[in-house]
N, C-alpha and C positions, 0 to 999 in steps of 0.2 A: 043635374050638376049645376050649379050656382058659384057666382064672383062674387068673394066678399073684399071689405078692405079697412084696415083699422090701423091707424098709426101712433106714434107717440106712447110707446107702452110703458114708458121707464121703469120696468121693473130692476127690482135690488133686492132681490130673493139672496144674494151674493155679499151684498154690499147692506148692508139694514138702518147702519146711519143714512143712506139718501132715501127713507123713504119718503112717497108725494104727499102724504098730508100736510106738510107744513106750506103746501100752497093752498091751502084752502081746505075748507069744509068738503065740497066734491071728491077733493083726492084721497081723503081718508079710506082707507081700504080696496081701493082702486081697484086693483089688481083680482079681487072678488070678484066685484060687481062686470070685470069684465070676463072672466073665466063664467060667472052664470051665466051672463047675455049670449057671449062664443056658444058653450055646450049645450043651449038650447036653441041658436037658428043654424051652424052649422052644421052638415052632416060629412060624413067620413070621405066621401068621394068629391069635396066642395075643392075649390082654392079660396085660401086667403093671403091678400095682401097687404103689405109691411111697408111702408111707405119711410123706416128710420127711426132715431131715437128708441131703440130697443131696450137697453139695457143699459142701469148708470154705470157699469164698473168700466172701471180704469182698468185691468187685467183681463187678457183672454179667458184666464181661468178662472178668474171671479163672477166670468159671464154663462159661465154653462151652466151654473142652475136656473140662470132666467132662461136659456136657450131651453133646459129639458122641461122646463114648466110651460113654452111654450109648442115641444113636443105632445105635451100629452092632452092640447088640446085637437080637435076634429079637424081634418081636412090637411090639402099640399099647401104648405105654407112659401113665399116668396119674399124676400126683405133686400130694403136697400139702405146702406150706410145713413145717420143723421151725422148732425154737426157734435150729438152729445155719446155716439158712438169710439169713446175713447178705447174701446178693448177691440177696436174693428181695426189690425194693422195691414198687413200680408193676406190677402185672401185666402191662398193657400195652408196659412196655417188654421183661417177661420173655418177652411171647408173641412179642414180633417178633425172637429170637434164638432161640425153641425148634427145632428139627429137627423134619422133617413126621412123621416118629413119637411126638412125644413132648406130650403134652397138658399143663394145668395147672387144679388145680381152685383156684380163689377167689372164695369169693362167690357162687358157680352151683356147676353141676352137669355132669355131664359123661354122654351119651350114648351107647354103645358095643353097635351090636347088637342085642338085647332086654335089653341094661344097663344097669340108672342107676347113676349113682356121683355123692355128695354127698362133702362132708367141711371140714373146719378144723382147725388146727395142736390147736385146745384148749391147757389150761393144768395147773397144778397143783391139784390140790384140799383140801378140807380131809374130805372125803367118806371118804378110802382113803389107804393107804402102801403101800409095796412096800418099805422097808428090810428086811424078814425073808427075803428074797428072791435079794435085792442081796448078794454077795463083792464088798465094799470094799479090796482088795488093797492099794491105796496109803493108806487112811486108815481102819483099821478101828475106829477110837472113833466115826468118825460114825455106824454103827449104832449107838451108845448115845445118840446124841444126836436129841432130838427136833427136827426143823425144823420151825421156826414160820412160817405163812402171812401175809404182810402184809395192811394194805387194800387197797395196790395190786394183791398177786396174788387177790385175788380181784373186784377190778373186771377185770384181763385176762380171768379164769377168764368171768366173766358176760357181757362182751364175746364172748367165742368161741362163749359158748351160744348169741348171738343170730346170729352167723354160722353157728352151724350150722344154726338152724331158716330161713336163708335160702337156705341150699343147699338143705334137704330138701325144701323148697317147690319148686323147680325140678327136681326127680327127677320123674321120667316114676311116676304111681301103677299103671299099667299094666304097665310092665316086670316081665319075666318074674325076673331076679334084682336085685336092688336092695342095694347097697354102700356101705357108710359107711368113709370114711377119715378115723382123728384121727391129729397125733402122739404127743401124751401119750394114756394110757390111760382110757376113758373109763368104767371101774368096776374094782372091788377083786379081792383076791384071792379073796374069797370070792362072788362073783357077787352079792354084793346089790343091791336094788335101789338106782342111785345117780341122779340130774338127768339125767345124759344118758344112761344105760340106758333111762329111762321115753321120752326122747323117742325113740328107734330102736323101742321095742315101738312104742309108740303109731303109729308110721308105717309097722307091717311090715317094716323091714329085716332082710334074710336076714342078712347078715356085715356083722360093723365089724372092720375091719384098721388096726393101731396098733404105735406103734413104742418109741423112746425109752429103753427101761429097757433096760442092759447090764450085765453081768457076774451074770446073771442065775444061779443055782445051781440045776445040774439038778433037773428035778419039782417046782422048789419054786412055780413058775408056773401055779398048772393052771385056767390059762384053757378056757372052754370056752363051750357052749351052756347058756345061762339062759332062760327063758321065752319060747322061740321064736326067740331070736336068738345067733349063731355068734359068740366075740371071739377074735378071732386076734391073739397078740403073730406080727409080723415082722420084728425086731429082727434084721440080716443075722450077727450073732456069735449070737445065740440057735438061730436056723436052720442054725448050722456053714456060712455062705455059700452058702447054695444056695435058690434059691425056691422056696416054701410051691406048693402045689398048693390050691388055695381048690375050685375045682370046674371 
């Protein structure tokens, strides 16, 4: 049994005007090239995890063909809300259209094995940037340009922190591996210590898998292991569409 982890899927199996080719050459067919990579390292008894941005549609209902496409690929699928998860309202309505493989974390935590898995969407912070990182192909003055964080985004940002420590409270402290999923990144390029770095030390988490940043430039990401704990970006273009092997 193997941890996989792949984020960013946008599909629009539902939706067909948002498909991804119109950001690039890579996106062209996406969605392929990640169902071949999935159905030949995955196997049926695997987990893979969703780290957000699943699906573009705007409607619950316009999302269950990405949901049952992403049924009928191999293995216990796990996903957590993105920022472009417009059809993700009420949990409870989300869970009674999920496929028996496909889980959803909000709020809790989620069980799998001798695995816990917590997580929330997270927000942007005032902590870290990632523009040095970032190829802006269609607007490349906005690297020069410093984005300024609102009040509001950082009431969202402190919101999601408290959704996180409400998940992490519901992870098994016993579990043999224990996994945290944000969508936005939950520390810097330089691994410093950031709010929600110190909460995953302070609880033990082996891996936090995250998603969100694209058009990422080679090596310039070098995410890794900081003080006991594993960050993995799984950005599906980052990964050249194919899932991360976590362990």
């Amino acid at each position: 049994m193997a941890i996989w982890a792949i984020g960013d899927l946008h599909l629009s199996f539902g939706c067909k005007e948002k498909e991804m080719g119109i950001f690039g050459e890579n996106w062209k067919n996406h969605h392929e090239k990640i169902r071949i990579s999935w159905d030949t390292l995955v196997h049926p008894d695997d987990l893979v995890l969703i780290p957000g941005d699943i699906s573009w549609a705007m409607h619950l209902e316009d999302a269950i063909a990405d949901l049952e496409w992403i049924e009928k690929r191999p293995g216990t699928k796990v996903m957590i809300k993105g920022n472009h998860d417009y059809w993700w309202h009420a949990i409870a309505k989300v869970r009674k259209v999920l496929p028996p493989s496909i889980h959803a974390i909000y709020n809790d935590a989620f069980q799998w094995k001798d695995v816990s898995i917590g997580g929330t969407r997270l927000w942007d912070s005032p902590e870290y940037t990632f523009s040095s990182c970032i190829e802006m192909k269609e607007a490349p003055k906005e690297l020069k340009t410093k984005y300024t964080l609102t009040e509001e985004d950082e009431k969202i940002f402190q919101r999601e922190v408290l959704r996180l420590g409400m998940s992490m409270k519901l992870m098994n402290s016993e579990a043999k591996t224990r996994i945290i999923m944000t969508h936005y990144p939950p520390i810097g390029l330089d691994l410093q210590e950031s709010t929600v770095s110190k909460m995953m030390e302070e609880a033990a988490i082996h891996y936090v898998l995250f998603g969100h940043l694209h058009s990422v430039r080679p090596h310039s990401a070098p995410f890794g292991k900081a003080r006991g704990v594993e960050y993995h970006l799984t950005s599906c273009d980052y990964l050249n569409f194919k899932p991360l092997r976590i362990a």
